[in-house]
N, CA, C and O atoms as a printed pandas DataFrame, in Angstrom:
     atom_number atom_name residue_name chain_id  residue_number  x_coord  y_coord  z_coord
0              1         N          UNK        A               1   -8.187  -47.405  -28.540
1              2        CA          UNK        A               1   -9.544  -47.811  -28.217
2              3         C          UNK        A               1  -10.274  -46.579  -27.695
3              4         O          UNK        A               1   -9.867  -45.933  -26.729
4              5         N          UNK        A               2  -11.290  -46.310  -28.333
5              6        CA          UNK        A               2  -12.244  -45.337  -27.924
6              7         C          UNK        A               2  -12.797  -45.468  -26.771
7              8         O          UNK        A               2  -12.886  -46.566  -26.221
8              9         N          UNK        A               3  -13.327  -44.154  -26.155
9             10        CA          UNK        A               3  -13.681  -44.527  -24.700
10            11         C          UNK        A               3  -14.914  -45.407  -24.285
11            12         O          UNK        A               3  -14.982  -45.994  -23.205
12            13         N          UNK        A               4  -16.000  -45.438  -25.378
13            14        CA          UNK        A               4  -16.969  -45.935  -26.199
14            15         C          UNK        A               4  -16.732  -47.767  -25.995
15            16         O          UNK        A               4  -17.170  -48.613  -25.215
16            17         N          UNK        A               5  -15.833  -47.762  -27.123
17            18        CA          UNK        A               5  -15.714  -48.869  -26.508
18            19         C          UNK        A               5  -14.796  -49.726  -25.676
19            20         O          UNK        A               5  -14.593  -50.937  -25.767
20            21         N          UNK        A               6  -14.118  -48.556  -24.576
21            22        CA          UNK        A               6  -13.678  -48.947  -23.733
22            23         C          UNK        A               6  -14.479  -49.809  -22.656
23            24         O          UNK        A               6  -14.288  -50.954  -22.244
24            25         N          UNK        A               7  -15.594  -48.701  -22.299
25            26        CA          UNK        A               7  -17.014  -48.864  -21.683
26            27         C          UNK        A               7  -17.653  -50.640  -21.966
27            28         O          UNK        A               7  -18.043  -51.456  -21.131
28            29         N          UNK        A               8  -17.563  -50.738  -23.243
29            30        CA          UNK        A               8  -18.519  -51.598  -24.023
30            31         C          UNK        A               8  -17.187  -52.735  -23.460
31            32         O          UNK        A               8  -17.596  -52.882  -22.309
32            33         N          UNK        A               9  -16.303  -53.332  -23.508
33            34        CA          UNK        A               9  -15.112  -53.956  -23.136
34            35         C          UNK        A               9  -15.540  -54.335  -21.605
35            36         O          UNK        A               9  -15.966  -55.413  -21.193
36            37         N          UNK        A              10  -15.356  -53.412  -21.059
37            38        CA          UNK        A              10  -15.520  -53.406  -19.304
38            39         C          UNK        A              10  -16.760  -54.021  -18.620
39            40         O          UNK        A              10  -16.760  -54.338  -17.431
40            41         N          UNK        A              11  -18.069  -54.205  -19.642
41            42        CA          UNK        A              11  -19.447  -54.306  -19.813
42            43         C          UNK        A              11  -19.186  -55.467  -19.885
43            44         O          UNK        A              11  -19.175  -56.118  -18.841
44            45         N          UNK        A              12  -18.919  -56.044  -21.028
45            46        CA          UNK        A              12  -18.098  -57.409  -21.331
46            47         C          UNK        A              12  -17.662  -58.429  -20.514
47            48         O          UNK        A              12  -18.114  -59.560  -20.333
48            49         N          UNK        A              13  -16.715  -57.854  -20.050
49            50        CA          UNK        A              13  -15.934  -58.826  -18.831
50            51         C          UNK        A              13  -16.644  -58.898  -17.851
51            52         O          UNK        A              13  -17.067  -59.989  -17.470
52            53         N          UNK        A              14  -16.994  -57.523  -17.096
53            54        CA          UNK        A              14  -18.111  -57.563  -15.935
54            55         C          UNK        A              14  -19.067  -58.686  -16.077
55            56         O          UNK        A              14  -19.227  -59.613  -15.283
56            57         N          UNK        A              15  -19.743  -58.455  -17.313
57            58        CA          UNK        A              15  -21.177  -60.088  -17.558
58            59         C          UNK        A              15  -20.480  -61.130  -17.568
59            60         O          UNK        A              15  -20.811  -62.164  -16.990
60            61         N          UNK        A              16  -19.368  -60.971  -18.268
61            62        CA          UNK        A              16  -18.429  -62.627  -18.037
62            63         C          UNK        A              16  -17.960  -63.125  -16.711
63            64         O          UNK        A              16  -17.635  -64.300  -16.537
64            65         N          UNK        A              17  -17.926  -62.065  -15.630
65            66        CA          UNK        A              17  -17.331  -62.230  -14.372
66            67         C          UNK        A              17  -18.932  -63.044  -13.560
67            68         O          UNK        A              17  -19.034  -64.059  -12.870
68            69         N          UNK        A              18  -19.795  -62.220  -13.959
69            70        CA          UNK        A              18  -21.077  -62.497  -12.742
70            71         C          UNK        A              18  -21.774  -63.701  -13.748
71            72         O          UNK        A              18  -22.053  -64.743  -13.155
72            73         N          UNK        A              19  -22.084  -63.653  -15.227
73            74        CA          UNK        A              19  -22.499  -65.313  -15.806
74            75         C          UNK        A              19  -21.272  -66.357  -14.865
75            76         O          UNK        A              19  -21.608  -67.450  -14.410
76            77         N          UNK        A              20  -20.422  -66.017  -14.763
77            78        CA          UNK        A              20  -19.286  -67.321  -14.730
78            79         C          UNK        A              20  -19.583  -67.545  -12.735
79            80         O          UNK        A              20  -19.699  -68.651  -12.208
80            81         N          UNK        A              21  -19.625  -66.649  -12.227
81            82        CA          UNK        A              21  -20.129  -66.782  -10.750
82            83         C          UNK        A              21  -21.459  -67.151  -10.988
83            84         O          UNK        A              21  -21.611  -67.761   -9.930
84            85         N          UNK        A              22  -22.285  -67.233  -11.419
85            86        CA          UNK        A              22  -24.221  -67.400  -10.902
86            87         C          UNK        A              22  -23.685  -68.841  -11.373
87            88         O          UNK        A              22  -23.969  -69.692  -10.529
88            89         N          UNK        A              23  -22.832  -69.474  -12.734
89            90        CA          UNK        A              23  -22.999  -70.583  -13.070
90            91         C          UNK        A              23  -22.547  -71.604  -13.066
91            92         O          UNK        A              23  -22.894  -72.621  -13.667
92            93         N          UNK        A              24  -21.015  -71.261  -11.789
93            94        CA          UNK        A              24  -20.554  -71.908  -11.456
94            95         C          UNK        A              24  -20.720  -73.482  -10.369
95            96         O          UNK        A              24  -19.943  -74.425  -10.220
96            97         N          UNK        A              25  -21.853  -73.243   -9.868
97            98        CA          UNK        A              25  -22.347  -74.428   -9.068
98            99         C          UNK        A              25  -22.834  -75.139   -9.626
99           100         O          UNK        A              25  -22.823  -76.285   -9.176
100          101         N          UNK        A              26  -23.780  -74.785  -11.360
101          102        CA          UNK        A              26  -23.828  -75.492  -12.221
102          103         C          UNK        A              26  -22.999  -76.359  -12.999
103          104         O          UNK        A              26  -23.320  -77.326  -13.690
104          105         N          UNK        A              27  -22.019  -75.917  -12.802
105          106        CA          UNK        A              27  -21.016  -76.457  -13.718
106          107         C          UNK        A              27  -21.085  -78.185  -14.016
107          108         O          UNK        A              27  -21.479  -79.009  -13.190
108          109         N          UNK        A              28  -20.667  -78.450  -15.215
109          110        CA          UNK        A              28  -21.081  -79.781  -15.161
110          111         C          UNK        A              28  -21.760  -80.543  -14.833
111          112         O          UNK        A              28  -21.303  -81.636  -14.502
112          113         N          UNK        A              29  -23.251  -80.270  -14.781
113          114        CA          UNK        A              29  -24.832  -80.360  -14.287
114          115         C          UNK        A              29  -25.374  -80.453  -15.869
115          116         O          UNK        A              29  -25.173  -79.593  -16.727
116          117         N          UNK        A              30  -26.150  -81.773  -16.056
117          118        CA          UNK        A              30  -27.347  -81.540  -16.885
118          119         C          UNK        A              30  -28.278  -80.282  -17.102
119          120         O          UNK        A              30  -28.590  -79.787  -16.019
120          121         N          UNK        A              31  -28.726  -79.730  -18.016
121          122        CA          UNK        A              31  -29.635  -78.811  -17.674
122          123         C          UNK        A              31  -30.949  -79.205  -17.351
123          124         O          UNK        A              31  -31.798  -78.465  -16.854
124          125         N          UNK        A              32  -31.106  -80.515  -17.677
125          126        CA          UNK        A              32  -32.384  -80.473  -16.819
126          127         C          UNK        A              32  -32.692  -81.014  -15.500
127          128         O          UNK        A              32  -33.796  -81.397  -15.110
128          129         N          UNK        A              33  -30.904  -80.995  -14.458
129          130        CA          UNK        A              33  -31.164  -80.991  -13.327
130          131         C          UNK        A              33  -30.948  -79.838  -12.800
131          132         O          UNK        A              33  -30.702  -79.906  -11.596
132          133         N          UNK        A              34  -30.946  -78.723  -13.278
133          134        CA          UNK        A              34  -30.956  -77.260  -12.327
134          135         C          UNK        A              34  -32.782  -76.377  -12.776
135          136         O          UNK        A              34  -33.497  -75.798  -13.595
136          137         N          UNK        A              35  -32.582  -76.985  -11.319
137          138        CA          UNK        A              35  -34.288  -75.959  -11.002
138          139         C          UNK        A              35  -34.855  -74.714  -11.441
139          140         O          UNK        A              35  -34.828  -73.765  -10.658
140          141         N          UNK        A              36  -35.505  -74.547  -12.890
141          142        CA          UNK        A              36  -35.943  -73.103  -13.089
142          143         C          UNK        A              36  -36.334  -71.896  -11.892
143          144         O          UNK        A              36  -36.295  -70.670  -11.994
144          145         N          UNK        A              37  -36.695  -72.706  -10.809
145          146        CA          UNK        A              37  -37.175  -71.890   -9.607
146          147         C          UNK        A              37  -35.625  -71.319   -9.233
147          148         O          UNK        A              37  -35.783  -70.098   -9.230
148          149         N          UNK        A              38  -34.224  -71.591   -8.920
149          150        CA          UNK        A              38  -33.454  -71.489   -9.021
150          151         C          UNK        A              38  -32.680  -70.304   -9.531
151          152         O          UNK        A              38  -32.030  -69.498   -8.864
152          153         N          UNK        A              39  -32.823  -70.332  -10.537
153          154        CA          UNK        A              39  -32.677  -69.505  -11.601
154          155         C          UNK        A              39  -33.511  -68.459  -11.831
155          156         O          UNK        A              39  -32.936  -67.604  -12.505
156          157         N          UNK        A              40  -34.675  -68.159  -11.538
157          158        CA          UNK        A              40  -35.510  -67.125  -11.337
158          159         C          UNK        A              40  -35.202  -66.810  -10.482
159          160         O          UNK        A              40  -35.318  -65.593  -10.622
160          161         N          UNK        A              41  -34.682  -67.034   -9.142
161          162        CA          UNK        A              41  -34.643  -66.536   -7.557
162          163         C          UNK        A              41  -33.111  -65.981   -7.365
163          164         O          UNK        A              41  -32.790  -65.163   -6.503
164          165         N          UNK        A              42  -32.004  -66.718   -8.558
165          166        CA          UNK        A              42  -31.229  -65.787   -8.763
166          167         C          UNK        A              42  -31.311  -64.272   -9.131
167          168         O          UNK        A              42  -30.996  -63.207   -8.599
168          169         N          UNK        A              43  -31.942  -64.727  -10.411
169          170        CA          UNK        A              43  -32.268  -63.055  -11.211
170          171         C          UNK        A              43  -33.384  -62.571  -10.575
171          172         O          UNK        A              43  -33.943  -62.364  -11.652
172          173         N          UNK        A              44  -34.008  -62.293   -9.964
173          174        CA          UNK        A              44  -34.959  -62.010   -8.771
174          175         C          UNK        A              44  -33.407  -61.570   -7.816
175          176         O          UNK        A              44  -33.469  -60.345   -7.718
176          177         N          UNK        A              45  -32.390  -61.951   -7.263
177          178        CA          UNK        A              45  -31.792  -61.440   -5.954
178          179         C          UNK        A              45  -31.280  -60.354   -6.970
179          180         O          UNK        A              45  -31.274  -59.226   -6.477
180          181         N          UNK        A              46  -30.728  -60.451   -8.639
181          182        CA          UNK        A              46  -29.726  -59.343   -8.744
182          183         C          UNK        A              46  -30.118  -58.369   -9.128
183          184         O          UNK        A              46  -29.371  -57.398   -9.248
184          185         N          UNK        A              47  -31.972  -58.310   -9.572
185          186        CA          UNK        A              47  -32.679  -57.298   -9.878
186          187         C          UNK        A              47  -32.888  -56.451   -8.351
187          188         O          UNK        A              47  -32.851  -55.221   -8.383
188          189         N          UNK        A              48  -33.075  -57.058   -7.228
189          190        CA          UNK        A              48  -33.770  -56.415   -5.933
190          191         C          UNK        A              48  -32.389  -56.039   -5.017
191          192         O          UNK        A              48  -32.371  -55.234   -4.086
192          193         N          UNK        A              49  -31.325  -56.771   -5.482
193          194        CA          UNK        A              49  -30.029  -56.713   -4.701
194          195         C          UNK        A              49  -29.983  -57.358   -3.549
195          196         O          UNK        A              49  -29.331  -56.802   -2.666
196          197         N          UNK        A              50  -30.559  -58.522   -3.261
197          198        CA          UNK        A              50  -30.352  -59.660   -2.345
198          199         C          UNK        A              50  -29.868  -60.816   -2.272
199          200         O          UNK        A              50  -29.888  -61.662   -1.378
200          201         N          UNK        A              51  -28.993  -60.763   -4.282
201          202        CA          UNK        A              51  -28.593  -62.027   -3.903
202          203         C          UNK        A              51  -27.627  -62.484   -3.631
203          204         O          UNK        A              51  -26.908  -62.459   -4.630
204          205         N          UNK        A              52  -27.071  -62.982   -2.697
205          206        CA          UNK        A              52  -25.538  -63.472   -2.132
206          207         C          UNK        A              52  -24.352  -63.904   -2.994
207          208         O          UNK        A              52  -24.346  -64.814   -3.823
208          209         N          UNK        A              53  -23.621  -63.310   -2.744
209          210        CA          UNK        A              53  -22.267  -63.375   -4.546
210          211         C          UNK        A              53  -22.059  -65.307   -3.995
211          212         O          UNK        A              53  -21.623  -65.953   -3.041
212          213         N          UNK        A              54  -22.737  -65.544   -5.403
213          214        CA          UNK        A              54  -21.842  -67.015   -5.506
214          215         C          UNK        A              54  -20.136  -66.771   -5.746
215          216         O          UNK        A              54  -19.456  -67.746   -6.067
216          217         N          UNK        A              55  -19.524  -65.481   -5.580
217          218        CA          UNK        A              55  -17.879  -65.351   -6.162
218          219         C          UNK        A              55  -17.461  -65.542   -4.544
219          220         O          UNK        A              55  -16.255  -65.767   -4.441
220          221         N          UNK        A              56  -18.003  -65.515   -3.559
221          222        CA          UNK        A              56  -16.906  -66.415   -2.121
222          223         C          UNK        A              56  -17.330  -67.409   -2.094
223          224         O          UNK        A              56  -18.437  -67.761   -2.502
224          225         N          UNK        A              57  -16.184  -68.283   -1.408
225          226        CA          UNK        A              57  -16.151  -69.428   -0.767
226          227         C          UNK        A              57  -16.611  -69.686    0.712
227          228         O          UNK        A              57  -16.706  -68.644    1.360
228          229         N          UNK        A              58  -16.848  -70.571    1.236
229          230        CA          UNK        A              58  -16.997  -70.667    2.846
230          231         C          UNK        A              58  -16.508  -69.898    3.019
231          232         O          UNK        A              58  -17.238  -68.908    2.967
232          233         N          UNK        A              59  -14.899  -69.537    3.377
233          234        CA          UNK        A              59  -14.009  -68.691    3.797
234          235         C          UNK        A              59  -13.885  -67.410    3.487
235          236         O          UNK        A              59  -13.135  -66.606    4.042
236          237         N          UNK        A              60  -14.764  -67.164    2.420
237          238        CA          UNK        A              60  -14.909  -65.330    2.430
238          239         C          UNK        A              60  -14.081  -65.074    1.344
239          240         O          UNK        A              60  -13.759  -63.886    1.325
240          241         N          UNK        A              61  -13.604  -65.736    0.416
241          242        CA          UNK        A              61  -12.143  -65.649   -0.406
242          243         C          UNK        A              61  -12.882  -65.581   -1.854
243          244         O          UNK        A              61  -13.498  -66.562   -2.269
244          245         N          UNK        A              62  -12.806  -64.566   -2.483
245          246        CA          UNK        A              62  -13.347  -64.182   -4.311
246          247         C          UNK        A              62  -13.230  -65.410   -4.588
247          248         O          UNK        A              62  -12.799  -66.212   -3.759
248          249         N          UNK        A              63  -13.578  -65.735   -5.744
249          250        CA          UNK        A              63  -13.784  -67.224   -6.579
250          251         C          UNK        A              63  -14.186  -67.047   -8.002
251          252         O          UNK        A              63  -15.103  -66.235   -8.129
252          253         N          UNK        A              64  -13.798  -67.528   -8.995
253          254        CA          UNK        A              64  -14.328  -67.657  -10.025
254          255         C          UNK        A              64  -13.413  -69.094  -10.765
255          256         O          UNK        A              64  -12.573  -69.903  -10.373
256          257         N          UNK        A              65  -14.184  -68.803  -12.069
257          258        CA          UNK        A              65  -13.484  -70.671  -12.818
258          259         C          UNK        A              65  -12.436  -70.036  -13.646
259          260         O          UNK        A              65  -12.087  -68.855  -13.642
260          261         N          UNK        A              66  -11.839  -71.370  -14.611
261          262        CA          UNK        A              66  -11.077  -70.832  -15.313
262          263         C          UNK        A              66  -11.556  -69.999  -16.506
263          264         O          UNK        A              66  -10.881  -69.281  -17.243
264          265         N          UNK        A              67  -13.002  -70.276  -16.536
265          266        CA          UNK        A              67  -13.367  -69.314  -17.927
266          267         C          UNK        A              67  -13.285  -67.844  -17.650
267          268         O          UNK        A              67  -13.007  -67.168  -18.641
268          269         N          UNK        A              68  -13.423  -67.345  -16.785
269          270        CA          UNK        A              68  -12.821  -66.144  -16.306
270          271         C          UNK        A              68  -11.320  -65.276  -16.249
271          272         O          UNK        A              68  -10.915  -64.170  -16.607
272          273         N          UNK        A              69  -10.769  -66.496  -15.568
273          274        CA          UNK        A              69   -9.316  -66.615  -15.632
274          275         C          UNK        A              69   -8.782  -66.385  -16.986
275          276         O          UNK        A              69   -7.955  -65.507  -17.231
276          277         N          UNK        A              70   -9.297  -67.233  -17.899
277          278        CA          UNK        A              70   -8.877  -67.997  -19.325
278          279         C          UNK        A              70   -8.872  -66.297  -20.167
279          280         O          UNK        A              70   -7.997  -65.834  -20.900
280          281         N          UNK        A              71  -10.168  -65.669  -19.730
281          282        CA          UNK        A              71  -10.905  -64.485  -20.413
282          283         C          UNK        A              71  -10.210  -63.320  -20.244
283          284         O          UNK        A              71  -10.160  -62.322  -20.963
284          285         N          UNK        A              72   -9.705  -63.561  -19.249
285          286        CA          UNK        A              72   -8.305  -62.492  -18.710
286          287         C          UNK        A              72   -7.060  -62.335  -19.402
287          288         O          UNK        A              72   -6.461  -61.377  -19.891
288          289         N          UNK        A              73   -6.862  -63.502  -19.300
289          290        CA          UNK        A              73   -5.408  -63.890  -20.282
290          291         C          UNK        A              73   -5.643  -63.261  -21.389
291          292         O          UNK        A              73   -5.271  -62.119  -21.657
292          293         N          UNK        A              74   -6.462  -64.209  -22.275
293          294        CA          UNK        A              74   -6.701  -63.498  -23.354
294          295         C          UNK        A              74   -6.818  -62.383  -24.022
295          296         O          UNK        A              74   -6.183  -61.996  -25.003
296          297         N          UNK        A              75   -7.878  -61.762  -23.292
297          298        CA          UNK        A              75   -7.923  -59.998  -23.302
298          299         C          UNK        A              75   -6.386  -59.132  -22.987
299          300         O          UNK        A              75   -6.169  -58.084  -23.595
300          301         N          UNK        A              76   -5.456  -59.639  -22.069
301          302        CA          UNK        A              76   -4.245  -59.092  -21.537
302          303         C          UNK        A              76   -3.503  -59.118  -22.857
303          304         O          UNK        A              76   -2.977  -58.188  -23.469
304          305         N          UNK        A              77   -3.604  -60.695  -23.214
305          306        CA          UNK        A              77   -2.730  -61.186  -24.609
306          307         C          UNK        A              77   -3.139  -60.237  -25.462
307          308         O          UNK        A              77   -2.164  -59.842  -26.102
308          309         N          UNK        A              78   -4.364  -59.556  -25.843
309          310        CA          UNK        A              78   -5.050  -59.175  -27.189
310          311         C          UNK        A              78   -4.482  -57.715  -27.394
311          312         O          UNK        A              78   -4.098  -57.256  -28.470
312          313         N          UNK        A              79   -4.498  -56.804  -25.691
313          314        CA          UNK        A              79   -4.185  -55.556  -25.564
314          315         C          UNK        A              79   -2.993  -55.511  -25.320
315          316         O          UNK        A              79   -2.714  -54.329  -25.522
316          317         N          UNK        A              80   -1.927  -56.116  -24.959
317          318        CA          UNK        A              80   -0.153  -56.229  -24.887
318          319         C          UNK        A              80   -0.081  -56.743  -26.057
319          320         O          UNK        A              80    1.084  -57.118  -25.923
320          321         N          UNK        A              81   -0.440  -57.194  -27.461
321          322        CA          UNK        A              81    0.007  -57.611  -28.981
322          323         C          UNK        A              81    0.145  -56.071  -30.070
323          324         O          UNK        A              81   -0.569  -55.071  -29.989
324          325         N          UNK        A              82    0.751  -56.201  -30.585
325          326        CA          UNK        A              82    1.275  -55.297  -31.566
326          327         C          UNK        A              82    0.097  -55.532  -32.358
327          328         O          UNK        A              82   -0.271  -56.685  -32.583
328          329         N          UNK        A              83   -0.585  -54.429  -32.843
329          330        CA          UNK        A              83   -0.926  -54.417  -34.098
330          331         C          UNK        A              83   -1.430  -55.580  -34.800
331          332         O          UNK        A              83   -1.225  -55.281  -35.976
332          333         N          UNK        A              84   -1.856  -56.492  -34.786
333          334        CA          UNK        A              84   -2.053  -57.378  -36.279
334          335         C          UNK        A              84   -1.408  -58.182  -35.968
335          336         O          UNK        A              84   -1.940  -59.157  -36.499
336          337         N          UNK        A              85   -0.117  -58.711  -35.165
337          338        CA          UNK        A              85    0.382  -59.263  -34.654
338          339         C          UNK        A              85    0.189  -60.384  -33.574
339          340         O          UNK        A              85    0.354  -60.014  -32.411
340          341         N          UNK        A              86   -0.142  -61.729  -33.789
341          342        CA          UNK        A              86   -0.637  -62.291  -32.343
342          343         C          UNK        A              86    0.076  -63.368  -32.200
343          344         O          UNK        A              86   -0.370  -64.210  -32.978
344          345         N          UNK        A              87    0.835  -63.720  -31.687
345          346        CA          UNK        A              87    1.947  -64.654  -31.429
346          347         C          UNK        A              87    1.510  -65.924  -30.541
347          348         O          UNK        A              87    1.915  -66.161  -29.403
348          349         N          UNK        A              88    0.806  -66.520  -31.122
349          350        CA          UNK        A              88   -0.233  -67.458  -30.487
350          351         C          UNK        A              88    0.930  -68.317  -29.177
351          352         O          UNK        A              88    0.670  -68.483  -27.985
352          353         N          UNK        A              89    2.293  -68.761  -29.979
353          354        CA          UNK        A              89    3.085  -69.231  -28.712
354          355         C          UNK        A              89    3.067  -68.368  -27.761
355          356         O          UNK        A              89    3.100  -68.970  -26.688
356          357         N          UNK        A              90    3.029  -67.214  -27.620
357          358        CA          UNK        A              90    3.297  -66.151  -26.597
358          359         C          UNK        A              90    2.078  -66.509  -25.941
359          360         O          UNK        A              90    2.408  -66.993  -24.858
360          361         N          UNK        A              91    0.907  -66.513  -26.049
361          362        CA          UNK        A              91   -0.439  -66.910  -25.549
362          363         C          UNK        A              91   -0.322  -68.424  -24.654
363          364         O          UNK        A              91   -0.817  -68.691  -23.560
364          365         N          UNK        A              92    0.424  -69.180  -25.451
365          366        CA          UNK        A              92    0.681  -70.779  -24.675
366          367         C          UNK        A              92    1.035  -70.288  -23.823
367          368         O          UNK        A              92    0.210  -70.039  -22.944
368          369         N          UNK        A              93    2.145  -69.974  -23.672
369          370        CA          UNK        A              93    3.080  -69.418  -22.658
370          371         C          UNK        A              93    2.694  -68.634  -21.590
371          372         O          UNK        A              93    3.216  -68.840  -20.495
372          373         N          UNK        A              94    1.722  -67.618  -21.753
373          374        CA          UNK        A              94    1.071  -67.516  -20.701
374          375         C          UNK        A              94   -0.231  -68.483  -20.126
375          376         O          UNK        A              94   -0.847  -68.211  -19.095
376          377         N          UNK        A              95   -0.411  -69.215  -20.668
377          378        CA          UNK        A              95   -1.698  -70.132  -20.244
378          379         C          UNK        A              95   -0.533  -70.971  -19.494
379          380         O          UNK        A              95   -0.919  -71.345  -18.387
380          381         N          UNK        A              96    0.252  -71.205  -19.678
381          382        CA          UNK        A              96    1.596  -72.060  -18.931
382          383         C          UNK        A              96    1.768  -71.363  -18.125
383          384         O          UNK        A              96    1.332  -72.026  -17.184
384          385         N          UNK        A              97    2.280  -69.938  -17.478
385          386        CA          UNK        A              97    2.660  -69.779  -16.478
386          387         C          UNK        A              97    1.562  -68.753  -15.615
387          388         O          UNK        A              97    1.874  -67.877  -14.808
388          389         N          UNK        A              98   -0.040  -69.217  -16.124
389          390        CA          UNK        A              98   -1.437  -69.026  -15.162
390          391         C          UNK        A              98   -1.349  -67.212  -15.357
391          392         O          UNK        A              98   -1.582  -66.427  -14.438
392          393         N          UNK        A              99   -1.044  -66.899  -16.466
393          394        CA          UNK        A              99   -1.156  -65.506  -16.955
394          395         C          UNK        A              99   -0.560  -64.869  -16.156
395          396         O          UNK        A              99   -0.467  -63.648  -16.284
């Protein structure tokens, strides 16, 4: 992998890390019960840098869902596979033992 798109990879996950935190309180919410005001005042905190990481909990402890989690695995699975090679049981298997 080029360093190119090593970069472009890392870019990737990063947006998958902070979409999956801003949208996690959404989760399983209608969209037309989450407040556009909301959602502007998010992207408004991450443009000005005020807005409070939805990734802790009360307790101060990182957080994210499983689509994150899930996105991890995967990517781990994609870059530990041989070549052309993807052993989809090997993939169960780690979704079985939480990557």
């Amino acid at each position: 992998m080029g360093e190119v798109d090593l970069n472009q990879f890392k870019g990737c996950m990063i947006g998958l890390l902070v979409g999956d935190c801003l949208g996690f309180p959404y989760e399983n919410e209608s969209s037309s019960y989450i407040p556009l005001n909301l959602i502007r005042k998010d992207l408004k905190g991450i443009k000005d840098g005020s807005l409070e990481s939805r990734c802790l909990t009360d307790t101060g402890r990182k957080q994210y869902t499983d689509d994150t989690s899930m996105s991890i695995c995967v990517s781990k699975f994609l870059l530990e596979s041989p070549s052309g090679n993807l052993d989809y049981r090997d993939l169960a298997q780690r979704y079985k033992q939480g990557c």
